[in-house]
N, C-alpha and C positions, 0 to 999 in steps of 0.2 A: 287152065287159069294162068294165065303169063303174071299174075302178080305174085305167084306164090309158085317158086322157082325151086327144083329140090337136086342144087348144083351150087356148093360150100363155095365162098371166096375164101375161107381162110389161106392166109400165105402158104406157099409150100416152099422143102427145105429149095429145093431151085431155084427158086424165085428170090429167094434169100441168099443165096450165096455170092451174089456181086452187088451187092448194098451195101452201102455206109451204116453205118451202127443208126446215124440219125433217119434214114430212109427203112431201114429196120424198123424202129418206135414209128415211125408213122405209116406202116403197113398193119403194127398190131394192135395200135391204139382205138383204130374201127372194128377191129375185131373185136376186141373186149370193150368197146366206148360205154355201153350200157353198163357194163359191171363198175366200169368205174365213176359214173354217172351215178349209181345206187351206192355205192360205197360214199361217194362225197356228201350226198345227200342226209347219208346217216349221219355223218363228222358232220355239218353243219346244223342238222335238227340237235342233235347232241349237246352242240356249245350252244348254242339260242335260247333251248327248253331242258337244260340239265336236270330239272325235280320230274320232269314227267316222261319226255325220250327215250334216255338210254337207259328206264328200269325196267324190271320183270314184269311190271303189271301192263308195259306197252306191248313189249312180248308178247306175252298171251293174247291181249286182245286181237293183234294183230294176226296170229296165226288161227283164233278163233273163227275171224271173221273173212280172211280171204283162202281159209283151206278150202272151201265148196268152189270156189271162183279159180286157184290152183285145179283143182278137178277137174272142172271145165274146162278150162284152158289145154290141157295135157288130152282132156277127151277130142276138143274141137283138132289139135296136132295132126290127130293120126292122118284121119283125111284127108289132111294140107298135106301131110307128107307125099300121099298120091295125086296131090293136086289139084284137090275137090276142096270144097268147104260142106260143115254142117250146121246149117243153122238151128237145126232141132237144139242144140244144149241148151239154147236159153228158154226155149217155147218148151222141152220136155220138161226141164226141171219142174216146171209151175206145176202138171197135171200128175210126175211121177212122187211129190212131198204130197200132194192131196190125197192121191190114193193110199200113201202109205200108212195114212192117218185112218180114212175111212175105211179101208176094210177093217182095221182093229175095231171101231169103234162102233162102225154101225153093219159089220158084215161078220162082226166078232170072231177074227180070223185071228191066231196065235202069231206075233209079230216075227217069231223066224220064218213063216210060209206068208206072210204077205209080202215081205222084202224079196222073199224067192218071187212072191208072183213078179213084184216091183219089175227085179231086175229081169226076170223073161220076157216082159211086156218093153221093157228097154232096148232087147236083142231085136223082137221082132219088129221095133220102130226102123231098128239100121237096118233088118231087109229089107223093107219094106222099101228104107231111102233107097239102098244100093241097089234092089229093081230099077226104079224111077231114074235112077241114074245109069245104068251098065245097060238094062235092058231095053228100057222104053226112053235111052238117049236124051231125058231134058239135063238141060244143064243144073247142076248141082245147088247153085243159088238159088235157084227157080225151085226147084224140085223139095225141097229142103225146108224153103221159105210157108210153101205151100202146106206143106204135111206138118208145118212146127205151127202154123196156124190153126190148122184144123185141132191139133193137139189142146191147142191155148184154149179152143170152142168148146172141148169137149172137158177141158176142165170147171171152165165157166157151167157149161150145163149139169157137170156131176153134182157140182157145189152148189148150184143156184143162187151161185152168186155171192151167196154167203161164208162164212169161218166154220171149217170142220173143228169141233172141238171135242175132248172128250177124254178118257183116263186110258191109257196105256199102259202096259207091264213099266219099272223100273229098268230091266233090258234093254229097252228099245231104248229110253233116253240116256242111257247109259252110251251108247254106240258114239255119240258125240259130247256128253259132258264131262267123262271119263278124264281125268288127268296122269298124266306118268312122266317123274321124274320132273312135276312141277311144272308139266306144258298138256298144253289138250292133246288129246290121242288124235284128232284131228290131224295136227301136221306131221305124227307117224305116220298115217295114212298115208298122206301125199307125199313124204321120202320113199315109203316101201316101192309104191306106186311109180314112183321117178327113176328109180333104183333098175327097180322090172323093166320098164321103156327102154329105160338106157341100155340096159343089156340088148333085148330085144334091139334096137334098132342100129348100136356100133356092131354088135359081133353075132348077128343070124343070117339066114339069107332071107329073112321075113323082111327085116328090116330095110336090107340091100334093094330087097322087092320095089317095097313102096319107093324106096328114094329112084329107083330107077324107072317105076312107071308114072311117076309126078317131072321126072326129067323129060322122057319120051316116052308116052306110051305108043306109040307105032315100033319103037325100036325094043321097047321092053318084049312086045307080042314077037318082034322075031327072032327076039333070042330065047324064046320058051317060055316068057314068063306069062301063067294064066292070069291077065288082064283084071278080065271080070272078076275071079274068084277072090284076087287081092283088094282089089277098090270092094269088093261088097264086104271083105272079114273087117276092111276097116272101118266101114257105116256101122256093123256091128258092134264091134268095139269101142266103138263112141258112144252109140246107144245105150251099153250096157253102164257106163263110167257113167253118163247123165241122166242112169236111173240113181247110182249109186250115190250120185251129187243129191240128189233129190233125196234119197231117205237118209241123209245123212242134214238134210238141210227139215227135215219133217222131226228128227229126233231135236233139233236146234230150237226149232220154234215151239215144237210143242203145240202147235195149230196149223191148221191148212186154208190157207187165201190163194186165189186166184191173182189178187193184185201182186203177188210175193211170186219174185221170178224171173222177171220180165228184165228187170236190172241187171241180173246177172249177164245177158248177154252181150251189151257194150263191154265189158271191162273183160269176161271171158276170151272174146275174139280179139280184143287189142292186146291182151298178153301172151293168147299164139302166135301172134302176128310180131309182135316186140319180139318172140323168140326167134325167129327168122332173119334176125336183122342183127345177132350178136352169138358169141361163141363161132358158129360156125355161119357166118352171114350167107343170103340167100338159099337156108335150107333149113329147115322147120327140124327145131331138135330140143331133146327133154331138158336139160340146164339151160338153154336159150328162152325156153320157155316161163321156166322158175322165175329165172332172171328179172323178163318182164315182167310177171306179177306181182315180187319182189317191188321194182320200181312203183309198182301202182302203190302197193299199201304204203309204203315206204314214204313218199308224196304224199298223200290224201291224208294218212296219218300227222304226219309233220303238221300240214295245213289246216286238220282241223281243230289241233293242236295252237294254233296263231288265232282263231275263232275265223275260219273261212264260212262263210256261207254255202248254203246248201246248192249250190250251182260247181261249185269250185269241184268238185270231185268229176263230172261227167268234162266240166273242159280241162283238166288235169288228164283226164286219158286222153281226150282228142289232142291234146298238147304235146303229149309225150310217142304220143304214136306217131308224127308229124316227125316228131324230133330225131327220131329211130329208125325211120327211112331216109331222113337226111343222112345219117352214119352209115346204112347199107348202101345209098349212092357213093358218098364219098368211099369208101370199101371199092365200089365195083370199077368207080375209075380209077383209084389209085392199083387197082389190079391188071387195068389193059394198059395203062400206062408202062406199068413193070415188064410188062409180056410183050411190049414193042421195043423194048432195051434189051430184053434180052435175047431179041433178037437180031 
């Protein structure tokens, strides 16, 4: 996938040592353009809507409601890191919140062994992609699109269409209504969650893996690296995250629709995709990623905050994704630019 590139432009100290202080700021102002793009963002909803912005009650909401889409987001990463995409996170989510519901309810399954089932049937979503991709070679789009389909089918048929409803242990809604330290346990999740990635993907050779078989995989295969076996841990790993989005999003609602789901997939892939284009530009990375989603809620909140209409949110991503590739372009010139000076 040449859009999704896993080869950093940030500056390096070489590239930096015969710069002017002012060619300096403008090598890292694209590197961080996003962070600072959400930070100003705040400072302006803040002064405009002082009674409603900058309180706790915005806080919460906001972390209530884009921790599943943070999930997402960080799930869809992995795969970009190897250069694939997975469109399953938004097509799973819908079938793996439905089931989470109905086996409690109508298959009267003790909610810690249907979340287990949840999340095995999530794992073997990602072999299933990472066959279709490694082994039977379609392209990951294709491949992905198809299987998150069939997924969406097979939700619509469980349900008939209709809202799984029904009474649950207090455990299970506990999983996301939970609060600690006056914030939803939700956006714990998605720290610890970010926390793990990051280690994993700065300082393992797992991580090194993926960034180098998303760079080249011909060259990854001839320095050792098993190919297949990494591109398929990471379909897995995705799968398993957008089971986790889903029973995390089944304790939220406290019902199971088929219509519920489907949304999350724009804004999920535009905030892995926003993460590629800041911290560490062209190379899909866990606070790059935050970042962008950040951006999303940060926006959409503000705006619906001013009474935006119900449109404003799906072109507020298209807007801002547009705007985040213009900063990883300007990134990648102002970086061969440097690299023909210093030469």
């Amino acid at each position: 996938m040449n859009s999704i590139q896993s080869t950093a432009l940030e500056p390096t100290r070489h590239e930096l040592q015969n710069l002017s202080f002012r060619q300096k700021i403008g090598r890292w102002i694209p590197v961080y353009g996003l962070v600072l793009l959400t930070v100003f963002l705040m400072l302006v909803f803040s002064i405009l809507l002082p009674d409603t912005f900058p309180t706790l009650l915005n806080l919460r909401s906001i972390i209530f409601d884009k921790s599943i889409i943070a999930i997402l987001s960080l799930a869809a990463m992995i795969p970009m890191a190897a250069g694939r995409i997975d469109l399953t996170v938004g097509y799973g989510i819908v079938l793996w919140h439905i089931l989470a519901l109905s086996l409690q309810t109508i298959f009267h399954v003790p909610w810690p062994l249907a979340v287990l089932i949840v999340l095995c049937l999530g794992a073997l979503m990602g072999v299933l992609n990472g066959l279709l991709v490694e082994v039977a070679k379609i392209d990951s789009f294709i491949a992905t699109l198809g299987t998150g389909t069939i997924l969406y089918a097979i939700a619509l048929w469980h349900s008939g269409g209709r809202q799984v409803v029904g009474v649950v242990p207090d455990g299970f809604y506990a999983l996301n209504a939970t609060f600690v330290f006056g914030l939803p346990i939700a956006g714990y999740y998605v720290l610890a969650l970010a926390l793990a990635m990051w280690l994993i993907f700065e300082y393992t050779p797992l991580g090194r893996y993926l960034y180098a078989i998303g760079a080249s995989p011909k060259a990854a295969a001839l320095n050792g690296i098993p190919v297949r076996k990494f591109v398929m841990g990471s379909f897995v790993a995705s799968g398993v995250l957008t089971a986790v989005a889903g029973v995390l999003l089944a304790s939220k609602l406290r019902i199971g629709q088929a219509s519920v789901g489907l949304e999350y997939l724009l804004p999920a892939l535009v905030g892995a995709f926003l993460g590629s284009t800041t911290i560490k530009p062209g190379r899909v990375n866990v606070w790059g990623t935050l970042i962008g989603v950040a951006i999303l809620a940060v926006g959409i909140s503000g705006i619906q905050q001013f009474g935006g209409s119900f449109w404003v949110e799906p072109m507020f991503n298209g807007a801002t994704l547009l705007i985040a590739i213009g900063i990883a372009g300007y990134a990648q010139r102002k970086r061969g630019a440097a690299q023909k000076v210093s030469k």
